[in-house]
Biopython code that builds the backbone (N, CA, C, O; Angstrom):
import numpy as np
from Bio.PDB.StructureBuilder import StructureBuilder

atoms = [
    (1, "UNK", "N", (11.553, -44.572, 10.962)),
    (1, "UNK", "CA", (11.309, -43.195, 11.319)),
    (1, "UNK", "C", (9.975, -42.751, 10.743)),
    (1, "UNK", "O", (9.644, -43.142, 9.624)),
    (2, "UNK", "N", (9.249, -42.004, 11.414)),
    (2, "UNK", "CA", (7.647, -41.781, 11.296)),
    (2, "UNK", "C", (7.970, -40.263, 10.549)),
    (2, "UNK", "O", (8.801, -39.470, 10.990)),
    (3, "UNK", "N", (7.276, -40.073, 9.534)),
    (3, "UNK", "CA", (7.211, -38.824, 9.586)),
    (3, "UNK", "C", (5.800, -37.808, 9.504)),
    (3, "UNK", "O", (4.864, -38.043, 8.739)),
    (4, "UNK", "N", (5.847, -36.769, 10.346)),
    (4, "UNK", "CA", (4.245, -36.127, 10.750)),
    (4, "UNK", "C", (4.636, -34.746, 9.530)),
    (4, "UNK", "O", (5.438, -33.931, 9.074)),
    (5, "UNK", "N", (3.143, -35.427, 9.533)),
    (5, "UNK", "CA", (2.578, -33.952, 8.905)),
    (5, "UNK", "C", (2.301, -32.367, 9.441)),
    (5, "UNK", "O", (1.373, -32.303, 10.247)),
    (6, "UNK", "N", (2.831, -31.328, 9.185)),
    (6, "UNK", "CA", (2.833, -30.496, 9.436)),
    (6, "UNK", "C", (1.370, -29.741, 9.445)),
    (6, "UNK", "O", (0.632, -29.793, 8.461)),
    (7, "UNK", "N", (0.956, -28.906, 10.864)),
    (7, "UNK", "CA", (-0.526, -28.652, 11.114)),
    (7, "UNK", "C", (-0.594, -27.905, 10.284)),
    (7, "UNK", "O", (0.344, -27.249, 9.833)),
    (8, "UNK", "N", (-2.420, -27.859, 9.726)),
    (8, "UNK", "CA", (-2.947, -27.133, 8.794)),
    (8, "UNK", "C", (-2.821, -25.131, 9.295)),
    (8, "UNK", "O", (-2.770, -24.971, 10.514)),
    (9, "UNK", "N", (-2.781, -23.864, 8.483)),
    (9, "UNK", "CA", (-3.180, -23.208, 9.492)),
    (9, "UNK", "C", (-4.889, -22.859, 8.998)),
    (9, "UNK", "O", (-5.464, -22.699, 7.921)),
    (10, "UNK", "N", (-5.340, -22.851, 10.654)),
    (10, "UNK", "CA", (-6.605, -23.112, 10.655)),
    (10, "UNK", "C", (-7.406, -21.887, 10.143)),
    (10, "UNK", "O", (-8.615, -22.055, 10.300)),
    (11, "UNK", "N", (-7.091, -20.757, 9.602)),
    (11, "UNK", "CA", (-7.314, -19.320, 8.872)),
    (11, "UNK", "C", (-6.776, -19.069, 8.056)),
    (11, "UNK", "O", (-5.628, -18.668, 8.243)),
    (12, "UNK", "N", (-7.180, -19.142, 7.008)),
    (12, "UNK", "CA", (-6.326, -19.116, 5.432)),
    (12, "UNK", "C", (-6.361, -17.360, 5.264)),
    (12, "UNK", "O", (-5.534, -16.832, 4.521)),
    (13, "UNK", "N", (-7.353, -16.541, 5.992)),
    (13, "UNK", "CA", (-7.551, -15.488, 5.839)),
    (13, "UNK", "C", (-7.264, -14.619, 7.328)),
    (13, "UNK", "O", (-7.827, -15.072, 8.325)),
    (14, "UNK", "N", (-6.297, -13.237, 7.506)),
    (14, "UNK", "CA", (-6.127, -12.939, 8.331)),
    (14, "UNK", "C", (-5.951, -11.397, 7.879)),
    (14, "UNK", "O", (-5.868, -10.950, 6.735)),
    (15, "UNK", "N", (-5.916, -10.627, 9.282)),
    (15, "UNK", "CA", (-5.787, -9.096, 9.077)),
    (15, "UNK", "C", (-4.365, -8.502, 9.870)),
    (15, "UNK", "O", (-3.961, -8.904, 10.961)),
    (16, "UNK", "N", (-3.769, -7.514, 9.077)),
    (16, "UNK", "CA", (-2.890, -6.673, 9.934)),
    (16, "UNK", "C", (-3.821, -5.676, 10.202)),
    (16, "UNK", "O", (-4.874, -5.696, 9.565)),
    (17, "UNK", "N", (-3.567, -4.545, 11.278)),
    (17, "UNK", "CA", (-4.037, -3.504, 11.488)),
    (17, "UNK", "C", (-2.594, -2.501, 10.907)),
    (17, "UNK", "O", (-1.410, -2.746, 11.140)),
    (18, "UNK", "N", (-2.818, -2.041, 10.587)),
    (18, "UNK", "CA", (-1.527, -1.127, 9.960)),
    (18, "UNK", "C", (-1.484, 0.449, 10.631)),
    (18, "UNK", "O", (-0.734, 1.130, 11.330)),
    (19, "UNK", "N", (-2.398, 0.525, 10.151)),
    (19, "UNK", "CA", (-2.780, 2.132, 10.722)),
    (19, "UNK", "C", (-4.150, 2.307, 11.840)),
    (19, "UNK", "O", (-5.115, 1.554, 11.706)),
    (20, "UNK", "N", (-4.127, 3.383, 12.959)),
    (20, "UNK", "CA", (-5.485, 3.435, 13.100)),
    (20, "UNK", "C", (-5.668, 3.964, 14.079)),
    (20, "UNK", "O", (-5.877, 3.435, 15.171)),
    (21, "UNK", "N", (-5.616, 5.024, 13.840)),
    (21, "UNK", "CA", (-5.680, 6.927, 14.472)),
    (21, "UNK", "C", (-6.550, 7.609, 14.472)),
    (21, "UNK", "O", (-7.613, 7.262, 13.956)),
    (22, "UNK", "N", (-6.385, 8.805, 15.051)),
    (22, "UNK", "CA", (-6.255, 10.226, 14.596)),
    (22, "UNK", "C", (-5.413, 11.215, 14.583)),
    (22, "UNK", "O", (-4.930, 11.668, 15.621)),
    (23, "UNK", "N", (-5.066, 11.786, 13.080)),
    (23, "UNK", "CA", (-3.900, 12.505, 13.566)),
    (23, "UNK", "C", (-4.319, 13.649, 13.076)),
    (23, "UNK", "O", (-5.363, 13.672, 12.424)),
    (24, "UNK", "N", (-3.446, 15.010, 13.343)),
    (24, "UNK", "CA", (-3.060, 16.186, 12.679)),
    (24, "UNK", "C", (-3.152, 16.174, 11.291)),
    (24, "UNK", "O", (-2.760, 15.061, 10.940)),
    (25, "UNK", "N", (-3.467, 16.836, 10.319)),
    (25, "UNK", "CA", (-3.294, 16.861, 9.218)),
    (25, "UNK", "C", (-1.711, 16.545, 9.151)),
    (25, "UNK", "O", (-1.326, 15.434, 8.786)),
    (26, "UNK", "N", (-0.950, 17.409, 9.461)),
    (26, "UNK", "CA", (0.533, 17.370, 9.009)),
    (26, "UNK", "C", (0.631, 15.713, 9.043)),
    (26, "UNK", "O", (0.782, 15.054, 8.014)),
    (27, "UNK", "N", (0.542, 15.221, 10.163)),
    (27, "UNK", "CA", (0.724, 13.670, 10.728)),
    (27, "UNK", "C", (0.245, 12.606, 9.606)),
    (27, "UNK", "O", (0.822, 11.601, 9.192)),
    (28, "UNK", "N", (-1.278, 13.290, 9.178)),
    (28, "UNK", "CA", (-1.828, 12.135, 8.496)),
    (28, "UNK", "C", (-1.206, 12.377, 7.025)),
    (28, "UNK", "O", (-1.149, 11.431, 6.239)),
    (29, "UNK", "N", (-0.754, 13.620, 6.677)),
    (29, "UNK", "CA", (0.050, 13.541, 5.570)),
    (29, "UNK", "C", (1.078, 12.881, 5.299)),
    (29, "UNK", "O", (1.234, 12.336, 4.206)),
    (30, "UNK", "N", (2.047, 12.828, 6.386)),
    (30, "UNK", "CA", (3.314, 11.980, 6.895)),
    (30, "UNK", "C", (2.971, 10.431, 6.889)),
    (30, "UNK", "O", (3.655, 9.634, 6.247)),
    (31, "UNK", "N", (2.124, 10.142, 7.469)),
    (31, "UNK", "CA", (1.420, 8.590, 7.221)),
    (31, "UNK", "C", (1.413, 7.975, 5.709)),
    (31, "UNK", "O", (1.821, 6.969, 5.127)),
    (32, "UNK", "N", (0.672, 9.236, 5.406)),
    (32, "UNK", "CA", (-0.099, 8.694, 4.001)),
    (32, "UNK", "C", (0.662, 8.439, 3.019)),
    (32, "UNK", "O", (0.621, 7.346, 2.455)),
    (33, "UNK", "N", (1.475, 9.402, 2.658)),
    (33, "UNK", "CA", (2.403, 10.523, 1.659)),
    (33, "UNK", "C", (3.583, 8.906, 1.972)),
    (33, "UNK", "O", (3.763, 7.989, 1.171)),
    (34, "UNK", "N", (4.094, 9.028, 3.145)),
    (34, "UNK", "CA", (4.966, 7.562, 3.021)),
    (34, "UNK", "C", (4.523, 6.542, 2.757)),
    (34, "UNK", "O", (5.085, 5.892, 1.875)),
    (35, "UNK", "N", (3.496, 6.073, 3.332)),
    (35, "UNK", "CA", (2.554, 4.675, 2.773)),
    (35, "UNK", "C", (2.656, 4.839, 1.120)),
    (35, "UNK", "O", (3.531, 4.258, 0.477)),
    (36, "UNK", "N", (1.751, 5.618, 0.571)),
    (36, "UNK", "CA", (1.941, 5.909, -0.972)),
    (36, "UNK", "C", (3.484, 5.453, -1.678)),
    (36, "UNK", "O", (3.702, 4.577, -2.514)),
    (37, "UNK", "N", (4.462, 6.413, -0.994)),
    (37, "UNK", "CA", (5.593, 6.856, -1.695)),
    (37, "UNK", "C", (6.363, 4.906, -1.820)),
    (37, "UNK", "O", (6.703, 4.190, -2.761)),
    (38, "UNK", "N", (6.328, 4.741, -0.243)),
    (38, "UNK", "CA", (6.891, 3.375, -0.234)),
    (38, "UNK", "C", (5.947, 2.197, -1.735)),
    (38, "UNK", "O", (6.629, 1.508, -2.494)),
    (39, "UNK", "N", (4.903, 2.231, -1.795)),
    (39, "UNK", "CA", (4.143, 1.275, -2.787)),
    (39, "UNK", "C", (4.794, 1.838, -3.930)),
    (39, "UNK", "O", (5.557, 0.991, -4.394)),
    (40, "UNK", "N", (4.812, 2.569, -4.377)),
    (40, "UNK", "CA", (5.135, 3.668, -5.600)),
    (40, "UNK", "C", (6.498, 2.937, -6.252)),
    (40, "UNK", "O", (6.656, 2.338, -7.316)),
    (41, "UNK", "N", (7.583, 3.307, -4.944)),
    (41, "UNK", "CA", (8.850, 2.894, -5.342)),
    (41, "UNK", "C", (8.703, 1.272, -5.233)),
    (41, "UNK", "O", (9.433, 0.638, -5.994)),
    (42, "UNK", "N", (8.093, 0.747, -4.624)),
    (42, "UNK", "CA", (7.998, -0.863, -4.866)),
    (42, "UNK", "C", (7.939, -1.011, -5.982)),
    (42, "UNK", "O", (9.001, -1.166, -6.585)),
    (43, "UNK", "N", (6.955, -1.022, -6.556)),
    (43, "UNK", "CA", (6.407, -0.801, -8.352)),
    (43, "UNK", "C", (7.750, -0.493, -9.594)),
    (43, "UNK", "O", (8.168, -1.145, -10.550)),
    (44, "UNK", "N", (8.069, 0.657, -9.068)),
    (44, "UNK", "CA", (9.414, 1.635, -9.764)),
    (44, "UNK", "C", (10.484, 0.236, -9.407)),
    (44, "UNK", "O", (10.893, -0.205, -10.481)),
    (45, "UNK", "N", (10.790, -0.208, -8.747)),
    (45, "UNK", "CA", (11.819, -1.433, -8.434)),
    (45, "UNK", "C", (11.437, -2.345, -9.589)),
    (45, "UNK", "O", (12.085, -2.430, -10.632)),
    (46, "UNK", "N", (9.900, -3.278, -9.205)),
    (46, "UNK", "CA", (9.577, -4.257, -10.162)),
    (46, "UNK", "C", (9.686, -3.920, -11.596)),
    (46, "UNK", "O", (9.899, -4.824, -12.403)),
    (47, "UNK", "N", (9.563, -2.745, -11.965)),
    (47, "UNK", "CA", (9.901, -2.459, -13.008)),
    (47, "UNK", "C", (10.788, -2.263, -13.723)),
    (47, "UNK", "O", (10.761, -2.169, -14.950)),
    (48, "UNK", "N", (11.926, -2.157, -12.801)),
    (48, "UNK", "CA", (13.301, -1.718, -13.321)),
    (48, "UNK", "C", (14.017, -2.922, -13.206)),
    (48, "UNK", "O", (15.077, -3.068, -13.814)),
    (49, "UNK", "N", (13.413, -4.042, -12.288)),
    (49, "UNK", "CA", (13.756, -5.260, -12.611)),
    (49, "UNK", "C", (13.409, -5.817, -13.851)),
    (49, "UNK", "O", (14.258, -6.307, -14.595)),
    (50, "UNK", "N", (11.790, -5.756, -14.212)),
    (50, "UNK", "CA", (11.416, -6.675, -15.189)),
    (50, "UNK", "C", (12.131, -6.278, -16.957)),
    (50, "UNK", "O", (12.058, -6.886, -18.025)),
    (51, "UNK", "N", (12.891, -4.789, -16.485)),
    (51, "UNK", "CA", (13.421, -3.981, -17.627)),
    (51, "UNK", "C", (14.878, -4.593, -17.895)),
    (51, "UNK", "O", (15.387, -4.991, -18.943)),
    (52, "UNK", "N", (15.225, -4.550, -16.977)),
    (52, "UNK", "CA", (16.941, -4.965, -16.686)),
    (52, "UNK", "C", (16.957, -6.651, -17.772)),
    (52, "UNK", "O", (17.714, -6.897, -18.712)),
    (53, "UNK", "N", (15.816, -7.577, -17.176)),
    (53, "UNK", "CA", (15.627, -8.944, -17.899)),
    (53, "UNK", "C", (15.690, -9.027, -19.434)),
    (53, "UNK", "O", (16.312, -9.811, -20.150)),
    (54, "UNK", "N", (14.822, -7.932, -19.761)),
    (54, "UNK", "CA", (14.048, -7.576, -21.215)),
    (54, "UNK", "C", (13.917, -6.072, -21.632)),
    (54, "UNK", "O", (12.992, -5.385, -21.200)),
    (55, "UNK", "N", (14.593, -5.724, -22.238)),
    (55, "UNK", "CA", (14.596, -3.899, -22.915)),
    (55, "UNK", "C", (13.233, -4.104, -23.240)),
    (55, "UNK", "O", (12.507, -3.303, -22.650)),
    (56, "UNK", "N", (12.405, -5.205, -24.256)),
    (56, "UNK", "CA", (11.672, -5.383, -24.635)),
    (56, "UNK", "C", (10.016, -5.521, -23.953)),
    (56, "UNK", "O", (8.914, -5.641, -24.487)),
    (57, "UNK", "N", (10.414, -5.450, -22.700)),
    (57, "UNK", "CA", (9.109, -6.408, -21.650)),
    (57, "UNK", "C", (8.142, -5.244, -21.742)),
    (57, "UNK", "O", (8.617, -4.138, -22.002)),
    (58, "UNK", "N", (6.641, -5.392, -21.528)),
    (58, "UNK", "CA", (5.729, -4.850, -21.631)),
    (58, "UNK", "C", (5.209, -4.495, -19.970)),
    (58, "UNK", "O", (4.651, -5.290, -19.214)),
    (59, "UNK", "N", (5.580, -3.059, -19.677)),
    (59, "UNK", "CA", (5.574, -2.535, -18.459)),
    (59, "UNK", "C", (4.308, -2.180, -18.175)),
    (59, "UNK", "O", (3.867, -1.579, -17.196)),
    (60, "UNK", "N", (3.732, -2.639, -19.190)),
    (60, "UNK", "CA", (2.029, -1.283, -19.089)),
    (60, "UNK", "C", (1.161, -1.734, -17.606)),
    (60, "UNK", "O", (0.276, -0.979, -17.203)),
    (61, "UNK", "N", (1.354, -2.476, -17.166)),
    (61, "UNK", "CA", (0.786, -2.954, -15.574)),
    (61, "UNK", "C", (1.132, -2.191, -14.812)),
    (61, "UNK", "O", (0.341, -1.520, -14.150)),
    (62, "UNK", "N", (2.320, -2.114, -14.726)),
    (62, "UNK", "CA", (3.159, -1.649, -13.263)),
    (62, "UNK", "C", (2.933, -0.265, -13.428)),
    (62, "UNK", "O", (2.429, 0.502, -12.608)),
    (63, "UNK", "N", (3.524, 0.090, -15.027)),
    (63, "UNK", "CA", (2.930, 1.804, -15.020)),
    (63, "UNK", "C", (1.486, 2.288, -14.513)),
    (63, "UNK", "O", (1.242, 3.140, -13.659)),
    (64, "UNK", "N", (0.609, 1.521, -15.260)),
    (64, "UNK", "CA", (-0.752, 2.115, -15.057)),
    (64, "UNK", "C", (-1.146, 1.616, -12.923)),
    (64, "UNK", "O", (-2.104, 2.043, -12.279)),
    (65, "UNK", "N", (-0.241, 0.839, -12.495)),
    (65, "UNK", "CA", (-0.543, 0.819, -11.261)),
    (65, "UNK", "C", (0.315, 2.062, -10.627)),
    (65, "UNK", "O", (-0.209, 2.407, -9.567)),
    (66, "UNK", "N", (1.427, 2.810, -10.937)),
    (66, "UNK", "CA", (2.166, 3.744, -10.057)),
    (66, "UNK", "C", (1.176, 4.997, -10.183)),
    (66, "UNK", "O", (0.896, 5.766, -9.264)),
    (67, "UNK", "N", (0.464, 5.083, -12.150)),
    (67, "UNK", "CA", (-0.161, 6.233, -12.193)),
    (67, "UNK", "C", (-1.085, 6.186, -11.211)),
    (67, "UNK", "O", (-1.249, 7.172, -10.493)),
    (68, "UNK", "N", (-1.958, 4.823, -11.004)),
    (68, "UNK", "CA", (-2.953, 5.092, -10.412)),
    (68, "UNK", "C", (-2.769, 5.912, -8.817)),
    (68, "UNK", "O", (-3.254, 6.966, -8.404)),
    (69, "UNK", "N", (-1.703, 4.749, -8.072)),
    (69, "UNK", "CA", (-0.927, 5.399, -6.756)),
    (69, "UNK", "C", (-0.772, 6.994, -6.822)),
    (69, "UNK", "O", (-1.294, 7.704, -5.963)),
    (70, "UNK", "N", (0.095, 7.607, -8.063)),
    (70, "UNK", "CA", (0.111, 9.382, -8.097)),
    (70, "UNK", "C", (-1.207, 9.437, -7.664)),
    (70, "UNK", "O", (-1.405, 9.718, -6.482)),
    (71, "UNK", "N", (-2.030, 9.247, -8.312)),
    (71, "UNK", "CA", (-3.597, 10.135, -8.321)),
    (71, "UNK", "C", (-3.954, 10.163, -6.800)),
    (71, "UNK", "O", (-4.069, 11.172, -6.103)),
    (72, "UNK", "N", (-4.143, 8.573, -6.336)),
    (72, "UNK", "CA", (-4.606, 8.799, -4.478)),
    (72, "UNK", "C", (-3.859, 9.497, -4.083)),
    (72, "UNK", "O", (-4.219, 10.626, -3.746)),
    (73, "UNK", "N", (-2.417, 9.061, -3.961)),
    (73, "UNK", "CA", (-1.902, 10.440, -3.712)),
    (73, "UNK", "C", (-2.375, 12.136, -3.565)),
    (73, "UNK", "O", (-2.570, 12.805, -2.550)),
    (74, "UNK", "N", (-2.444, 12.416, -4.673)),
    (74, "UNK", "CA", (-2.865, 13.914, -5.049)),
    (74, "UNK", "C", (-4.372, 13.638, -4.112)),
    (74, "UNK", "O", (-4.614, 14.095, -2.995)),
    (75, "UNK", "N", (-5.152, 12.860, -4.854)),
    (75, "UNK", "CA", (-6.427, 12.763, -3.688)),
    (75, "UNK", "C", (-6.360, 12.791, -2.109)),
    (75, "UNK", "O", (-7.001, 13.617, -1.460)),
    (76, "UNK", "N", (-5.379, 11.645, -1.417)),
    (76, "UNK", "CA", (-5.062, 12.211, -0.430)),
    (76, "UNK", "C", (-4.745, 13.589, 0.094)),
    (76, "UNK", "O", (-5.114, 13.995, 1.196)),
    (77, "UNK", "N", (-3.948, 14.363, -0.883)),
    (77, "UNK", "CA", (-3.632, 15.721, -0.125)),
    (77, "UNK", "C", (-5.167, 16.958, 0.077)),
    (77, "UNK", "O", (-5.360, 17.831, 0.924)),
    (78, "UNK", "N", (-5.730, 16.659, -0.711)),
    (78, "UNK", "CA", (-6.639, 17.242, -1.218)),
    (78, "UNK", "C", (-7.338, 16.902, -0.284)),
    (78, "UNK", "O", (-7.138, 17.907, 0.398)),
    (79, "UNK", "N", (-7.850, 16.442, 0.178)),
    (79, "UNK", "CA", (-8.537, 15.744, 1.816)),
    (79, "UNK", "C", (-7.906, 15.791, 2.997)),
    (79, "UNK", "O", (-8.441, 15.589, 4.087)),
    (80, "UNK", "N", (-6.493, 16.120, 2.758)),
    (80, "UNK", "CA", (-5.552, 16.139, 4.302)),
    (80, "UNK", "C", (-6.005, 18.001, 3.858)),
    (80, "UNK", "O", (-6.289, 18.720, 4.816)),
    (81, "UNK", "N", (-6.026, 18.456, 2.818)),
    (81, "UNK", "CA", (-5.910, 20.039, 2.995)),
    (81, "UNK", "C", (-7.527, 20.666, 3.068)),
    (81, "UNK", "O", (-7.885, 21.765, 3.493)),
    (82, "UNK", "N", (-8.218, 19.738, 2.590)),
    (82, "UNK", "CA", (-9.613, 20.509, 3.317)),
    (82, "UNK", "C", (-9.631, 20.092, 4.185)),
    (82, "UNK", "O", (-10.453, 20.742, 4.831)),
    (83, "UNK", "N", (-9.100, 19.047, 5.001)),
    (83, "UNK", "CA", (-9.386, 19.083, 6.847)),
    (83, "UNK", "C", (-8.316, 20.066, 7.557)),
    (83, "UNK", "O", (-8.622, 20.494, 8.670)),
    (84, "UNK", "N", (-7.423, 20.346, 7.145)),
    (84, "UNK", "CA", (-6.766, 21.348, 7.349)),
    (84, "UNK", "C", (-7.623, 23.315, 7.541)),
    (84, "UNK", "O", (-7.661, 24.327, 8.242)),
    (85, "UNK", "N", (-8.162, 22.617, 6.215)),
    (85, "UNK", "CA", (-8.934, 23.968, 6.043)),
    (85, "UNK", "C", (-9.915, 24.331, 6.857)),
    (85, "UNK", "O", (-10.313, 25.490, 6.977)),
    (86, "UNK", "N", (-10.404, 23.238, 7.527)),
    (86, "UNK", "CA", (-11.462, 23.203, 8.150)),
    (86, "UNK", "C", (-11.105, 22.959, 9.875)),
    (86, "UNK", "O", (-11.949, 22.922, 10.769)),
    (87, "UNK", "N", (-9.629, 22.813, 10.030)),
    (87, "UNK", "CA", (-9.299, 22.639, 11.401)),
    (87, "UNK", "C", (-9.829, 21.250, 12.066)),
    (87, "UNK", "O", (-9.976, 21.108, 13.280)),
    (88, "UNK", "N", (-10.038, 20.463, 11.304)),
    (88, "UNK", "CA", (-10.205, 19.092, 11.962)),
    (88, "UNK", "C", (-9.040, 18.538, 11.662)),
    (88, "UNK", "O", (-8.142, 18.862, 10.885)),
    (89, "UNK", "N", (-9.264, 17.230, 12.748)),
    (89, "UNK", "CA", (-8.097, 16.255, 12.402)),
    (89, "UNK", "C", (-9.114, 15.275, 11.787)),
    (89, "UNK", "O", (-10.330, 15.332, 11.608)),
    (90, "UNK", "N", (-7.515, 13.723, 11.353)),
    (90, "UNK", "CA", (-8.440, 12.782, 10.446)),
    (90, "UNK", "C", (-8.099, 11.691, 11.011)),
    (90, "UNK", "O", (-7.091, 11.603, 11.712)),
    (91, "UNK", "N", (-9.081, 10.509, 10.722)),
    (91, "UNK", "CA", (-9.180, 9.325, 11.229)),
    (91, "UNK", "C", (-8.567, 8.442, 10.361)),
    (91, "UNK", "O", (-9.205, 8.490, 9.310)),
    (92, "UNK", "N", (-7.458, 7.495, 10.249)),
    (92, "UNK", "CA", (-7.092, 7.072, 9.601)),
    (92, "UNK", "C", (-7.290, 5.567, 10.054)),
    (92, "UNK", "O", (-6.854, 5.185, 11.140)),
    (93, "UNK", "N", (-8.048, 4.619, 9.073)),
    (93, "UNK", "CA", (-8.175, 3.287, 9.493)),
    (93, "UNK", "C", (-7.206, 2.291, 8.537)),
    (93, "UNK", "O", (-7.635, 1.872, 7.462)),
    (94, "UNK", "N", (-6.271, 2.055, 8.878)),
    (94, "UNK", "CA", (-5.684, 1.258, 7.377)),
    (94, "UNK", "C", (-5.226, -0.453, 8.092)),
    (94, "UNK", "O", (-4.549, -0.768, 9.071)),
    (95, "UNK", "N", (-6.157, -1.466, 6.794)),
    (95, "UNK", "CA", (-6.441, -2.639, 7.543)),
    (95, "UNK", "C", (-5.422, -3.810, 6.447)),
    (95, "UNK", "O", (-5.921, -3.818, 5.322)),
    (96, "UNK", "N", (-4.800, -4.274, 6.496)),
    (96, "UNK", "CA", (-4.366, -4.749, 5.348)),
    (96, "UNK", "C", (-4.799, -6.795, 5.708)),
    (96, "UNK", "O", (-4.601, -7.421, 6.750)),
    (97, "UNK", "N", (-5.429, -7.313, 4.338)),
    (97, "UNK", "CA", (-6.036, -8.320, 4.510)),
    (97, "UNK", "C", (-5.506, -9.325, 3.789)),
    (97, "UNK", "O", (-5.655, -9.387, 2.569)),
    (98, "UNK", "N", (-4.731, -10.346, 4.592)),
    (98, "UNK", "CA", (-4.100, -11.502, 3.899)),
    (98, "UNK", "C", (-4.849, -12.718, 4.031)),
    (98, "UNK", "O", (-5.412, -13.121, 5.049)),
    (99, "UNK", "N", (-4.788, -13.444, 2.533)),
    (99, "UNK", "CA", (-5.070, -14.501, 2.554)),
    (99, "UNK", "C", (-4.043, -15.406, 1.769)),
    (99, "UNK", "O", (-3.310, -14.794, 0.991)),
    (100, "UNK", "N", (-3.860, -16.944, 1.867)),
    (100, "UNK", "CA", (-3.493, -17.803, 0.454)),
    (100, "UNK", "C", (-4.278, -17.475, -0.619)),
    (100, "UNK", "O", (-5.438, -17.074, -0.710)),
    (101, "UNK", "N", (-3.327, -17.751, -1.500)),
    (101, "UNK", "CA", (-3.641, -18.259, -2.599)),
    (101, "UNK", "C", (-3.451, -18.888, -3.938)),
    (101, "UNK", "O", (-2.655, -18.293, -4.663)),
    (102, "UNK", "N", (-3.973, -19.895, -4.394)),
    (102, "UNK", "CA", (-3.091, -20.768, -5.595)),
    (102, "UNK", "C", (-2.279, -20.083, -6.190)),
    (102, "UNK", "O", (-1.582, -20.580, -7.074)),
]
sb = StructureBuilder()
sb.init_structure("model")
sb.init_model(0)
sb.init_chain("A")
sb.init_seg("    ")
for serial, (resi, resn, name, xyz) in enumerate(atoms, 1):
    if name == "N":
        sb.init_residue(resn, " ", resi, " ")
    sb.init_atom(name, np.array(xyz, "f"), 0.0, 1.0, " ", f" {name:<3s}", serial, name[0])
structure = sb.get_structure()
């Protein structure tokens, strides 16, 4: 019995398009505000996993990554509410970029 090797894939590097609009303020808040919230609680999970393992484990990563998430957050609104203010809508491009890696 021969056995084959399985093909290489020929792009180690590839793109989703995730987002890529224009919406309403309200809309692009709804976009955003969930995009955020979902990463946020990802984080809040890994953490409450790596806690559950070890009372002891050193969280300071995951924290200083959720704080950072709050802040765009708050930044996001702050940009959904001066286009608001200003009666435009917003362009939202969101590209997410996968590659391997060791």
């Amino acid at each position: 019995m021969e056995t084959k090797e399985l093909p290489k894939v020929k792009k180690e590097q590839r793109t989703i398009q995730l987002v890529d609009g224009t919406f309403t303020p309200s809309e692009a808040s709804d976009v955003i505000t969930a995009l955020i919230d979902e990463k946020i609680n990802f984080h809040k999970i890994q953490r409450l996993q790596l806690w559950e393992g070890n009372h002891k484990c050193n969280t300071n990563g995951l924290d200083g990554r959720i704080e950072e998430l709050i802040k765009e957050k708050q930044l996001a609104k702050e940009i959904i509410n001066e286009a608001r203010s200003k009666g435009a809508n917003i362009a939202i491009n969101g590209t997410l970029s996968l590659k391997f890696v060791d």
